[in-house]
Structures are given as structure tokens and as C-alpha cells.
C-alpha positions as CSV (number, residue, x, y, z in Angstrom):
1,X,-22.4,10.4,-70.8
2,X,-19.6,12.6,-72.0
3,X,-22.2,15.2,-73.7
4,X,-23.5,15.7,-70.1
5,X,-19.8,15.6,-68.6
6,X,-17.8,18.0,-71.0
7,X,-20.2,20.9,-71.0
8,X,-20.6,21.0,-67.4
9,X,-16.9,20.5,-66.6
10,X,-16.6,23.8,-68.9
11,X,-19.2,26.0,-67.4
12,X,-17.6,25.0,-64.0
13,X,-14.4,25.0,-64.9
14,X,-15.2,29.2,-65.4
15,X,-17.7,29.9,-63.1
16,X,-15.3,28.7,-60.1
17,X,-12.6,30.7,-58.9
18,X,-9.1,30.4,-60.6
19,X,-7.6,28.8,-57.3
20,X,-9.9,25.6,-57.5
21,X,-9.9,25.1,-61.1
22,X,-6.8,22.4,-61.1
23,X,-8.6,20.8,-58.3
24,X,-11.5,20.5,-60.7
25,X,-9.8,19.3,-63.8
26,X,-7.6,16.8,-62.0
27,X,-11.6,15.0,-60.6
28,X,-12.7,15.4,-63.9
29,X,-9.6,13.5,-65.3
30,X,-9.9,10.6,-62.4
31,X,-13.3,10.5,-63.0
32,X,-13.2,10.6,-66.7
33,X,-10.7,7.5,-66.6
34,X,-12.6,5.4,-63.8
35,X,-15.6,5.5,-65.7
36,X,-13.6,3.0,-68.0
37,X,-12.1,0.3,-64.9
38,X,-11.9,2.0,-61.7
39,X,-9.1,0.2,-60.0
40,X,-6.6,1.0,-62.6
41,X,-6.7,5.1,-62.0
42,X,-3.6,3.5,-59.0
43,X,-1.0,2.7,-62.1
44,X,-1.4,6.1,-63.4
45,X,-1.3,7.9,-59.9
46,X,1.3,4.9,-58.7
47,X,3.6,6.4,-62.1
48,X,2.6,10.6,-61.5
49,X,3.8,10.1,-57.9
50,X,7.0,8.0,-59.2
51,X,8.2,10.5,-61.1
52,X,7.1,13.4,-59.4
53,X,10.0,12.5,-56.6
54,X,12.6,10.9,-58.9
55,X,12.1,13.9,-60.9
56,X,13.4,15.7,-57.3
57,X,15.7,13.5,-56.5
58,X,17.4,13.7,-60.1
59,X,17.9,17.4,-59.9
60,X,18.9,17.3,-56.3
61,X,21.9,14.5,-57.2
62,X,25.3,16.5,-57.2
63,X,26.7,13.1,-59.2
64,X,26.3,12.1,-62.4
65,X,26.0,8.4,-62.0
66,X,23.3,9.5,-58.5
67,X,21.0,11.2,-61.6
68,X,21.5,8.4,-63.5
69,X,20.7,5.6,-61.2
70,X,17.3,8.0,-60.3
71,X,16.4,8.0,-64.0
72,X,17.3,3.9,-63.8
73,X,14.5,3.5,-61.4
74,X,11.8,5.9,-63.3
75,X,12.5,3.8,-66.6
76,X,12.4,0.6,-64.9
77,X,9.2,1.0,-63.1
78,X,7.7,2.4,-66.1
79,X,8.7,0.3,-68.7
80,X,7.9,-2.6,-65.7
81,X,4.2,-1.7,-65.5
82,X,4.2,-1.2,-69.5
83,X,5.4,-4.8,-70.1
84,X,3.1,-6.5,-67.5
85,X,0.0,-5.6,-69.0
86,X,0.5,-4.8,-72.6
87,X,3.6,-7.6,-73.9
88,X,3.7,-9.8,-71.4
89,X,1.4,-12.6,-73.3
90,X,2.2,-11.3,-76.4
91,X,6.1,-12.5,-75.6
92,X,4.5,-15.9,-73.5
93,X,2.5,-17.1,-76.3
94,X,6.0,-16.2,-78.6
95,X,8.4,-17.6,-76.4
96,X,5.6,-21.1,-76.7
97,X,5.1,-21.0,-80.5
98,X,9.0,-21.1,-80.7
99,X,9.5,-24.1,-78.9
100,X,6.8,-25.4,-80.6
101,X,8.6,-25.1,-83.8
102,X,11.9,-26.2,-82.8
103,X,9.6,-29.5,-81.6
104,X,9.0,-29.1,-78.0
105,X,5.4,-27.8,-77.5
106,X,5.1,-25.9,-73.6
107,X,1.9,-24.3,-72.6
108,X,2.3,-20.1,-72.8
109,X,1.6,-18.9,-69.2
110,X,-1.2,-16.0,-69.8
111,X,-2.1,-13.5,-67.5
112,X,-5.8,-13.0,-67.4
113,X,-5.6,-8.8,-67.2
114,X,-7.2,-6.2,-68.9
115,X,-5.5,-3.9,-70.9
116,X,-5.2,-0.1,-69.2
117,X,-6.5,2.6,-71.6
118,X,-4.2,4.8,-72.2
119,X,-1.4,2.9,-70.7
120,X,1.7,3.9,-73.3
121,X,0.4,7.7,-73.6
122,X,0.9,8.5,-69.6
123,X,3.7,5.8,-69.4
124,X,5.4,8.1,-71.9
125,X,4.6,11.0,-71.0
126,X,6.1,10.9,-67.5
127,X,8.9,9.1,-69.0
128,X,9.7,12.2,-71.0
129,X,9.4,14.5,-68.2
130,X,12.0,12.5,-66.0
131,X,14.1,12.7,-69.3
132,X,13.8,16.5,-69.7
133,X,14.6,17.0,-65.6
134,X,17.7,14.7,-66.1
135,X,18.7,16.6,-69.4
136,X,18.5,19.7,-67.5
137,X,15.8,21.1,-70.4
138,X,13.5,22.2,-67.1
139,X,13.2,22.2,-63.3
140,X,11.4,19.8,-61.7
141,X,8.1,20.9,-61.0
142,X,7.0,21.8,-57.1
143,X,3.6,21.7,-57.5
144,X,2.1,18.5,-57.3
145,X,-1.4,19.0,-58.4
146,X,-0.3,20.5,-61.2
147,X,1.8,17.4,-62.5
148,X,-0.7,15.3,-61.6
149,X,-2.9,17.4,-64.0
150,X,-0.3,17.3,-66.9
151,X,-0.5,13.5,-66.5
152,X,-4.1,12.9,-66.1
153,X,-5.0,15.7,-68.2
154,X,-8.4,13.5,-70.0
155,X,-8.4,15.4,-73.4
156,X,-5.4,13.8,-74.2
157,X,-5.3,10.3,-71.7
158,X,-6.4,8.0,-73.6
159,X,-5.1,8.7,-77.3
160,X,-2.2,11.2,-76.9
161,X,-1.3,13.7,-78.1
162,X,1.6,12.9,-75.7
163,X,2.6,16.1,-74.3
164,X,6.0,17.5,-73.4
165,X,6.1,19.2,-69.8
166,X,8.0,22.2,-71.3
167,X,5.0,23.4,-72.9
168,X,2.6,21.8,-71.3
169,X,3.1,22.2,-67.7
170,X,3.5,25.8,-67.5
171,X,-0.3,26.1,-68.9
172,X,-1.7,24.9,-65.0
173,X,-0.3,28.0,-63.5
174,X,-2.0,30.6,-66.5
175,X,-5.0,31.9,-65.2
176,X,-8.0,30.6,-67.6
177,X,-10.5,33.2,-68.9
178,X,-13.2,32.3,-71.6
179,X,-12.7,33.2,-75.2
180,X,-15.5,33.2,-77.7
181,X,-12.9,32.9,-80.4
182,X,-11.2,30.3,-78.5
183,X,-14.3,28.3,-78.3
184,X,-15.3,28.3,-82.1
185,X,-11.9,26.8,-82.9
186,X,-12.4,24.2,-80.4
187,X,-15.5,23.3,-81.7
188,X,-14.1,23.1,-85.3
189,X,-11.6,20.8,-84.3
190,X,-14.1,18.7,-82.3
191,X,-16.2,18.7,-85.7
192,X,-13.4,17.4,-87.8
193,X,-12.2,15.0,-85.6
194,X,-15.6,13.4,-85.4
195,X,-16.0,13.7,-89.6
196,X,-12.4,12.3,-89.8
197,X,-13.1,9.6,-87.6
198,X,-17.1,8.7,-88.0
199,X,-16.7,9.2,-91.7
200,X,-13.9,8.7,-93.3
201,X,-11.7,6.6,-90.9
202,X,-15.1,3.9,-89.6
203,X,-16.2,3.8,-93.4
204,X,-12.8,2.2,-94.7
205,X,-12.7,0.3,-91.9
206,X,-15.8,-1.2,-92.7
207,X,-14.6,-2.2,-96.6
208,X,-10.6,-3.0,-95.2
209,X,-12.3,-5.7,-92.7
210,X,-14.3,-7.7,-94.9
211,X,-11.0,-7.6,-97.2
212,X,-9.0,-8.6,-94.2
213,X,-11.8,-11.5,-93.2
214,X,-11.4,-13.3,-96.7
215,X,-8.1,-12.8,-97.2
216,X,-7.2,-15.8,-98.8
217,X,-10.0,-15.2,-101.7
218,X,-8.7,-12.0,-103.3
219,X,-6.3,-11.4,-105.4
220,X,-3.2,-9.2,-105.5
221,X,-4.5,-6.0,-106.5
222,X,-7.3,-5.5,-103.8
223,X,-4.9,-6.9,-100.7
224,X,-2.5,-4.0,-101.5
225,X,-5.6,-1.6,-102.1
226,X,-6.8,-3.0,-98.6
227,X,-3.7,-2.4,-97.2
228,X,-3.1,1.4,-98.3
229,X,-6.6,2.2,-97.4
230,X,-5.8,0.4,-94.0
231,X,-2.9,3.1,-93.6
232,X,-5.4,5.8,-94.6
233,X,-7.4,4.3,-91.9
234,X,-5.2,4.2,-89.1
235,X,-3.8,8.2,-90.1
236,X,-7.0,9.4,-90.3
237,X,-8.4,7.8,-86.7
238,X,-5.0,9.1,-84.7
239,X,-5.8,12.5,-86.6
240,X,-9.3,12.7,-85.9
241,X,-8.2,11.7,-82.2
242,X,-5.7,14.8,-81.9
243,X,-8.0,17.0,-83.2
244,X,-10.8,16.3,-80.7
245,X,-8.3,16.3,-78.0
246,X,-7.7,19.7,-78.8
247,X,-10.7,21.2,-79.3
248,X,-12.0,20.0,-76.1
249,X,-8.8,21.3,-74.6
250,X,-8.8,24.8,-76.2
251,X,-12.7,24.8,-74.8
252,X,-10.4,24.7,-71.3
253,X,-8.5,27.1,-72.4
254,X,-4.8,24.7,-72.9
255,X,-2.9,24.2,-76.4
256,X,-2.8,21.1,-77.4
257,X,0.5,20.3,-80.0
């Protein structure tokens, strides 16, 4: 699916004019993400649209504690959705095994929800711009495709990195032209990212999960070799992940950090 998508997002994305191309990359992105669960592309424009206008009303506040009590609501709502779906059973089915413990068994109350892809990367990410706007490190942005872009932005959704809108943002309103040069380094860092993450992050997994599985059967030595290779593991998938996220953005024509 993607092999089809990302190429013709790319001739598209330079064969259009420069006036439709945010248009463009902001369908891709909602596409991109509904292909996953449809429904939830509404907590990820519900949180743009948040902080789009607290972001506003932040820098239009003439008081100190007025800024503060806009930032109060962007942090809440956030950090709200964040806790619903990603901790919220991990702290029931806590909160039960304690009482458990102390003798008092209750049933944990689960929610039966899927967790969003992506969910801390955008949480963060317009989390960090409210915190920049309130900071007084940048203006608040006027443009609302454009923000919706920075948040949606599919290279980097679902993995990070998470971007800061400093750097990031400006990159919607640079006119995008196609670099040969450009291009090869993408495609490098799209290659490296799938060798560091095909073949060297997938093939310890495979040897750290049938350690894992017996645990109780091995001895010392090859737990704490399971367990550094495990680390090796999980650095070399988030590496392999930035690196692909930026290749396919520098195929766009945007920096990734």
C-alpha cells in the first residue's frame, strides 16, 4: 500500500502548483493515519484545533495568570485524552492488584479501547508548541492548514521524531522544488532505516524473545546478555524509525531533526 502511496504523493506533491501542495500533504497525512482506524483521525484534529486557539488566546492574554490558565486547559485536555487511552487500565488493573495484596481483592474496571497510533508523538508535539507560544520562543501561528500539517505531518506521526514548531513550522510556507541531490539522501536514509530495523533490530528480537519466553530456564549470564541486546534492540528500531521518517520527508523536500 505505502509503495503505491509514497511515490505518487511525491510526483503530485511537484507536479501541482505550490498553493495546493499543503492541501495535499495534510489528505495524505489523514489518509495515511485512517488507513490504521478511521474514527480516531477526531483526537488528533480534536488536539490541532485545541491548541491552535489556546495557542491565540495565550499570546493575546495581557495577564500572566490569563496565559497561564490558557496553557492549564491545553495540558489538561492533552494529558486527559493521553491518560484515557494509553494508562487508564494500566493504573485500574494497579490500583486492583494493590488491594489485592493488602487482602481485599476488587475487580479492575477496563476499558475495552484501542490504542491510537501515534498518540504520545502528536500529544507532545502540540504540547510543545502551546509551551513555546506561552514562553514567548515564537508567535502563534495564523495559518491553520499549515499547523494542522506540522501536526499530522505522516513521515513523522506515528514514531516521532517529535518536532519543535520553531523549526518545523516555518518549512510549510518554503516553496518546495525537487532536488536530485535531496532525493538520493532521502533514499539512503530510507535504506538504513529499513537495514537497521529489518536486520539488525527484528533479528535480536527474534533471539531476545525466545530468551524472554523461558526466562526462568537460563541462567545469569544470558538474561543480562538478553537484556543489553534488548536495549540494542529497542535503539536500533527508534533509529531505524527516524531515519525513514526523514528520508521520506527530505523526498518532500522538509528536514527532519
Amino acid at each position: 500500500h505505502f509503495i503505491l502511496f509514497f511515490p505518487l504523493l511525491v510526483i503530485a506533491h511537484f507536479l501541482i502548483a505550490p498553493k495546493w501542495r499543503t492541501f495535499l500533504l495534510l489528505a495524505a497525512s489523514y489518509y495515511f493515519y485512517m488507513c490504521w482506524k478511521a474514527e480516531y483521525v477526531i483526537l488528533i484534529i480534536g488536539s490541532t484545533v485545541i491548541d491552535f486557539y489556546v495557542a491565540k488566546k495565550i499570546h493575546l492574554s495581557t495577564n500572566k495568570k490569563s496565559k497561564k490558565n490558557w496553557l492549564i486547559v491545553s495540558l489538561l485536555v492533552n494529558l486527559s485524552v493521553l491518560f484515557l487511552f494509553k494508562y487508564f487500565n494500566f493504573f485500574a488493573e494497579s490500583f486492583a492488584d494493590a488491594f489485592t495484596l493488602l487482602g481485599n481483592p476488587i475487580e479492575a474496571s477496563r476499558l475495552s479501547i484501542i490504542l491510537p497510533v501515534g498518540i504520545s508523538f502528536y500529544t507532545f508535539q502540540t504540547l510543545s508548541y502551546s509551551l513555546d507560544v506561552y514562553k514567548g520562543r515564537i508567535k502563534p501561528e495564523h495559518n491553520f492548514i499549515a499547523f494542522l500539517n506540522y501536526v499530522s505531518f505522516f513521515p513523522q506521526l506515528v514514531a516521532g521524531p517529535i518536532e519543535r514548531a520553531t523549526t518545523f513550522l516555518p518549512q510549510f510556507a518554503q516553496k518546495k522544488v525537487f532536488s536530485y541531490p535531496q532525493a538520493v539522501a532521502g533514499m539512503r536514509l530510507i535504506l538504513y532505516g529499513f537495514f537497521k530495523k529489518m536486520v539488525i533490530a527484528d533479528s535480536i528480537g527474534l533471539q531476545v524473545d525466545a530468551i524472554y519466553a523461558n526466562a526462568q530456564d537460563q541462567n545469569g549470564i544470558t538474561l543480562f546478555v538478553a537484556s543489553a541486546l534488548f536495549f540494542v534492540q529497542l535503539y536500533a528500531d527508534f533509529s531505524a524509525y527516524t531515519d525513514i521518517a526523514r528520508g521520506v520527508g527530505k523526498l518532500l523536500g522538509f528536514e527532519l531533526v
